[in-house]
C-alpha positions in Angstrom: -7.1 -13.8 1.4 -7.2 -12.2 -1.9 -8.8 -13.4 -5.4 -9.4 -12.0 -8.8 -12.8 -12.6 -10.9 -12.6 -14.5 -14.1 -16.1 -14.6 -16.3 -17.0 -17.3 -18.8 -18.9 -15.3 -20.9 -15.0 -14.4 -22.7 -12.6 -16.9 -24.1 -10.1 -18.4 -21.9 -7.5 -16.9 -23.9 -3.7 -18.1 -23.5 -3.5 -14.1 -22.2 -6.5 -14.8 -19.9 -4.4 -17.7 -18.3 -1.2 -15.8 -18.2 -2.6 -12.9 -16.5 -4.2 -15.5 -14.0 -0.5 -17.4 -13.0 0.5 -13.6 -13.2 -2.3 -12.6 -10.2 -1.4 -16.3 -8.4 2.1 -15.0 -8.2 2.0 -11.7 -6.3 -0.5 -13.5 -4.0 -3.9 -13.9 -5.3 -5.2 -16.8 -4.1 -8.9 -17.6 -5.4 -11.2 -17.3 -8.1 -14.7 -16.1 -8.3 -16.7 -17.0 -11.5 -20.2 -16.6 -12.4 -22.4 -19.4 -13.7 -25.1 -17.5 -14.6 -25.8 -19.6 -18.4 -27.0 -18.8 -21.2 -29.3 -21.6 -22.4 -28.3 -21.8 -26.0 -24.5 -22.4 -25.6 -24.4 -24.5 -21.6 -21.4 -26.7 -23.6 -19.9 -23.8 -24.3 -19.7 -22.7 -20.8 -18.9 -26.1 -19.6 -15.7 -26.4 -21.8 -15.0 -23.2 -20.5 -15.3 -23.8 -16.6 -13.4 -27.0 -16.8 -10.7 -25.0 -18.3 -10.3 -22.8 -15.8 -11.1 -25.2 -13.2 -7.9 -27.5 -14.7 -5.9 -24.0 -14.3 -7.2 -23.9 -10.8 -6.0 -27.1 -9.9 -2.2 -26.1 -11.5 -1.7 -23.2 -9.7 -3.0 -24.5 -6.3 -6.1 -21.7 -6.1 -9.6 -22.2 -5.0 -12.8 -21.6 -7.8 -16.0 -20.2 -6.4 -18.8 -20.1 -8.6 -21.6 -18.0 -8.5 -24.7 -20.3 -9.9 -28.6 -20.3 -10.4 -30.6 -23.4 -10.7 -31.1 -22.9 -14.1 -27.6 -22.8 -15.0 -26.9 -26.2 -12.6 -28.8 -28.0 -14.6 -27.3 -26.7 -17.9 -24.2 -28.2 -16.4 -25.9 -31.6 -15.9 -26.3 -31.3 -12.3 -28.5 -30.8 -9.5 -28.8 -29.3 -6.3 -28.4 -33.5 -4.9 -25.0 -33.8 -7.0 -23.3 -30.5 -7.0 -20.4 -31.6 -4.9 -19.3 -33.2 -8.1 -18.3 -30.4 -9.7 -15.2 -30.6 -7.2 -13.8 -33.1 -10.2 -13.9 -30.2 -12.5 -11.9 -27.8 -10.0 -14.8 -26.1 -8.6 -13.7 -26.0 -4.6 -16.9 -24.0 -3.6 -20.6 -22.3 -5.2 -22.1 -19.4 -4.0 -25.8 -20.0 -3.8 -28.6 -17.0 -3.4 -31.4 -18.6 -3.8 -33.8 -21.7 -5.3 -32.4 -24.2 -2.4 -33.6 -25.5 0.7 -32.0 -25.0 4.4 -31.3 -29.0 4.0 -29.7 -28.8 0.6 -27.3 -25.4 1.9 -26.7 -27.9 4.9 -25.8 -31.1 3.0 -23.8 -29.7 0.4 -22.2 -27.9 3.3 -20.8 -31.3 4.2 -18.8 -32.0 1.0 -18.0 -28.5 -0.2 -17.3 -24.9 0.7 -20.9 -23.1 0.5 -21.1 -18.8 0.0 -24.3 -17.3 1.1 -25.5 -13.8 0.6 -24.0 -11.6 2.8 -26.7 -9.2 2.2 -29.6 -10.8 3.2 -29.0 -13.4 5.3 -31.2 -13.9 8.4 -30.8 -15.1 12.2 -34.0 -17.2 11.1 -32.4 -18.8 7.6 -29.2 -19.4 9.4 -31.1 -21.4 12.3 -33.0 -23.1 10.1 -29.9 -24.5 8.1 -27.9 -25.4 11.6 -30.5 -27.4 12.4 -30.4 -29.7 9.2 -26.3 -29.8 10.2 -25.2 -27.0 8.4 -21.3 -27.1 8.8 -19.9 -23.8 9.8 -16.6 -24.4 9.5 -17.7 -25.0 5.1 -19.4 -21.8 5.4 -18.8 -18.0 4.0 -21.2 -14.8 3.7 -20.5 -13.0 0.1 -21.4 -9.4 0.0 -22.4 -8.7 -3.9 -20.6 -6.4 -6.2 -22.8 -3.1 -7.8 -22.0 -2.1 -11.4 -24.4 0.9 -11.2 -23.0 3.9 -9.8 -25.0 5.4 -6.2 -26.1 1.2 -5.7 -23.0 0.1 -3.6 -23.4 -0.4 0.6 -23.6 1.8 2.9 -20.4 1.8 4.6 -21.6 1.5 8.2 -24.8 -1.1 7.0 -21.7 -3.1 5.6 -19.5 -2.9 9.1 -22.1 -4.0 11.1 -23.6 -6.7 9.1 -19.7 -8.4 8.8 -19.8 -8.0 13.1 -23.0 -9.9 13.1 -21.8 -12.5 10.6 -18.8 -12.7 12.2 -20.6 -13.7 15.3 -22.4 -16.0 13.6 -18.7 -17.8 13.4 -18.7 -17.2 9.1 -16.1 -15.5 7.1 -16.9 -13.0 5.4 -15.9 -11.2 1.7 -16.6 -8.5 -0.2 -15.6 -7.1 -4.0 -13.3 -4.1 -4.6 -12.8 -2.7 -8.1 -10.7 -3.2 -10.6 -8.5 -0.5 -12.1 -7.4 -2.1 -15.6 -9.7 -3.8 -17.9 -13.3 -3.2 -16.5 -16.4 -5.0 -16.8 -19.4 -3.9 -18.8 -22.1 -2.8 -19.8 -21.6 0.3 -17.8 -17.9 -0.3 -17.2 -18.3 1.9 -13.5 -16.0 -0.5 -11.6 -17.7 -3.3 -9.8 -17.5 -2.9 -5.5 -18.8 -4.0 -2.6 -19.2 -0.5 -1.4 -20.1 3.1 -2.9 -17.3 4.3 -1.2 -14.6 2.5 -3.3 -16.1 3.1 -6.6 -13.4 4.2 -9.0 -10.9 4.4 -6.2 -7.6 2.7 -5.9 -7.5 -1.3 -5.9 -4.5 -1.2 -3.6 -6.1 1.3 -0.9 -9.5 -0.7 -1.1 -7.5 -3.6 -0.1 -5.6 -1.9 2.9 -8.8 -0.8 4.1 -10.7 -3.7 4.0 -8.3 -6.5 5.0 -8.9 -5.7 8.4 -11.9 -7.1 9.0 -13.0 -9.1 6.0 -11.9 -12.3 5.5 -11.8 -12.8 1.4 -11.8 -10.0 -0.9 -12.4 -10.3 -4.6 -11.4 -7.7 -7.6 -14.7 -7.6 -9.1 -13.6 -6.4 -12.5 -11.8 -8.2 -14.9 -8.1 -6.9 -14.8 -5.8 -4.1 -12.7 -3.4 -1.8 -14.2 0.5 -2.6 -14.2 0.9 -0.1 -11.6 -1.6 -1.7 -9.3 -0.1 -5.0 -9.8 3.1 -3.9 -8.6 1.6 -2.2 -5.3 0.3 -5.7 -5.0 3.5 -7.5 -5.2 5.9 -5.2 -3.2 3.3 -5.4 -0.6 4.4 -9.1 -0.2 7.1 -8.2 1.5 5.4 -5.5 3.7 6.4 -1.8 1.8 3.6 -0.2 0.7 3.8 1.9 -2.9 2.5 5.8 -3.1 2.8 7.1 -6.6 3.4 10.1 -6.8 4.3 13.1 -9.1 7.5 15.7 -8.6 11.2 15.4 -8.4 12.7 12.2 -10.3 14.8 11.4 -7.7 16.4 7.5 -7.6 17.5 8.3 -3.6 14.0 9.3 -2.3 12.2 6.2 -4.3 14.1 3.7 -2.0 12.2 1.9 1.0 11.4 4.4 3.7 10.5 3.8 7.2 7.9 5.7 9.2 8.9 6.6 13.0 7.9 4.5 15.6 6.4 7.3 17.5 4.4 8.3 14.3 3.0 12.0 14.3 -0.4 13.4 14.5 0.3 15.6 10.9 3.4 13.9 8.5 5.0 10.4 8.1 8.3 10.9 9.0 11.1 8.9 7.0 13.4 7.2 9.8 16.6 6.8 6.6 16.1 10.4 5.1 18.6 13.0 7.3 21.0 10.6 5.6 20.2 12.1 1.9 20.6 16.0 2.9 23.8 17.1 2.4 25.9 20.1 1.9 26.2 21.0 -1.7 23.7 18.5 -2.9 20.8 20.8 -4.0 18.3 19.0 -2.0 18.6 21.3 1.5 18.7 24.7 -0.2 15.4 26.6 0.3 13.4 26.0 -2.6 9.2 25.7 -3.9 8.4 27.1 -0.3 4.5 26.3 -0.9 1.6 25.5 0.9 1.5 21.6 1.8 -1.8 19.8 0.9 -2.8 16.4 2.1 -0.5 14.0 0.5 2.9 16.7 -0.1 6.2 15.4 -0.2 8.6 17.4 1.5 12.0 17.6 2.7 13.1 20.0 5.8 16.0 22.6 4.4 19.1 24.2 6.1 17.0 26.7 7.7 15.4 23.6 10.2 18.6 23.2 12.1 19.4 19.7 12.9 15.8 18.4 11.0 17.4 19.1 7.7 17.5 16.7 4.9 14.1 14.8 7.2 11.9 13.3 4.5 8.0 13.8 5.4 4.6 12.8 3.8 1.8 15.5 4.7 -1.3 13.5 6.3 -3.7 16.9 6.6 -3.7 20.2 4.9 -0.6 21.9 6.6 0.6 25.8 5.3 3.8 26.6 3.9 7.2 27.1 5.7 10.1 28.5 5.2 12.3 26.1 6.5 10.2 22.8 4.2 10.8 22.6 0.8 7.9 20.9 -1.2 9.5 18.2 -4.2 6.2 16.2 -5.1 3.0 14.8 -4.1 1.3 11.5 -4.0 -1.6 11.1 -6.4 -5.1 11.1 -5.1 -6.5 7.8 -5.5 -3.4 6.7 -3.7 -3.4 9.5 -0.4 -6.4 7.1 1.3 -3.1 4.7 1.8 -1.2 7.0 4.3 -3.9 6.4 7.2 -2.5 2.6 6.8 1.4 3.7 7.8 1.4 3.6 10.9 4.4 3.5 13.3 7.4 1.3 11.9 5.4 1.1 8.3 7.6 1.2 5.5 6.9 2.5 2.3 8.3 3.6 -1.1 7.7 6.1 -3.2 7.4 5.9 -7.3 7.7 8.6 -9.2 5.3 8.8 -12.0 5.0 11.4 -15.1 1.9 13.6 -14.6 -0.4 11.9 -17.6 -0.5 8.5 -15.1 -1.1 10.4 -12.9 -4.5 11.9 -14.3 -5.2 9.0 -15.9 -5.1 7.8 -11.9 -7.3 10.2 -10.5 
């Protein structure tokens, strides 16, 4: 399950709410929002959460709200009646801290409840069971980090989720944006160090795995990430990369079923070589870094014309001709092609491409 973040403290904009329907259509599913209120405006921020809670409600997405006591009762409510915000949209709140085991447990009963994945104990999770905390209502949320060397450990973070997932709760995390990013510091906003600044798309792949809901922390992703999104509805997943503009190599490749150690191999591409077409003549015979695009020339024999995707650092060959290379933030995504995987490649000019890096 995927979801974007939407945050109250900007207009609900008729472009807000187009980019939202736009997110609900290539397959995000839920909304995080943070209550965190300011108390000189709460009607402000109440307009504004019943809006997107009404848009909620249209497009058929759950809204998870991040919210402090302080900023419950700004809204009128208290820890006794928060279920009630259900009639403004709100399917679930993520609560830290300010309530009891009983109150987790009894709002557990009427709505879904998000505790921190972070610091959640054996002892505060016993303690809420036995007031009748309902499981099955009941997910661990990892925070996002907006300052740079603050993000989880990756291995903390893996074996937290096992023990939480033990515990029989689902479990999410944040990955960053790569579009319009949130400030003050404007440093992406993930779950882990790791994925700070990295692709949207790969964070995804990597994490989807073994976390159950996972959140773009920031507040937007790039046209190019969007689409990576969308085509991988139907299972391709999108490398961009830089090199030959070629409209034959950008259709939907297949990777072997007996995948190899060093390359993705495209099942479809012996069809493209042919004599006389430019593409098998020896040509840019150069060494073949992690992520190279290359197709086998005449002097391979039968391999010529095979389309391959360098996974390691491999030399340079006589017999392979190098035509491109897929950009960095988006190599992480060939570990996630495995045997059968299809893929596609996009050609883009070499200023998206640094701009991508």
């Amino acid at each position: 399950m995927k979801g974007l973040a939407v945050y109250l403290s900007e207009p609900l904009t008729d472009e807000a709410k187009d980019s939202i329907r736009q997110m609900r259509a290539i397959g995000f599913t839920s909304i995080f929002t943070s209550l965190h209120i300011p108390e000189d405006d709460p009607a402000l921020y109440t307009e504004r959460l019943r809006t997107l809670g009404q848009l909620a409600r249209e497009l058929e997405m759950e809204l998870v709200a991040d919210i402090a006591p302080t900023s419950l009762a700004a809204l009128g409510k208290t820890w006794e009646d928060a279920d009630t915000l259900t009639e403004w949209g709100v399917t679930g709140l993520r609560v830290d801290y300010g309530m009891t085991p009983k109150q987790v447990a009894d709002l557990s009963k009427q709505m879904m409840v998000a505790l921190n994945a972070s610091t959640l104990t054996a002892e505060e999770l016993d303690a809420m069971k036995a007031e009748g905390l309902v499981l099955e209502q009941v997910e661990a949320w990892h925070n996002f980090y907006p300052r740079p060397e603050t993000g989880l450990d990756r291995d903390w973070f893996n074996d937290k989720n096992r023990w939480l997932h033990g515990q029989g709760i689902r479990v999410q995390a944040f990955i960053p944006g790569d579009g319009q990013l949130r400030g003050p510091l404007y440093e992406t906003l993930p779950t882990l160090e790791d994925h700070r600044g990295q692709s949207p798309f790969a964070c995804y792949l990597e994490l989807e795995v073994s976390v159950d809901r996972i959140l773009v922390g920031d507040p937007g992703l790039s046209d190019s990430s969007m689409r990576q999104f969308a085509v991988y509805q139907e299972g391709i997943i999108v490398l961009r990369a830089t090199g030959q503009d070629n409209p034959l190599l950008e259709s939907v490749q297949t990777n072997r079923m007996d995948p190899a150690r060093d390359v993705i191999r495209s099942v479809e591409s012996r069809a493209y070589g042919r004599p006389g077409d430019g593409l098998l003549e020896p040509a840019t015979l150069a060494d073949r870094p992690v992520g190279s695009i290359t197709i086998d020339n005449l002097r391979y024999g039968r391999y010529a014309g095979e389309l391959q995707i360098t996974k390691r650092d491999l030399t340079a060959d006589e017999r392979v001709n190098v035509i491109g290379r897929v950009i960095e933030v988006d190599r992480p995504l060939l570990q996630q092609i495995g045997p059968g995987g299809r893929f596609r490649l996009e050609c883009i000019n070499a200023e998206v491409a640094i701009n991508s890096q």
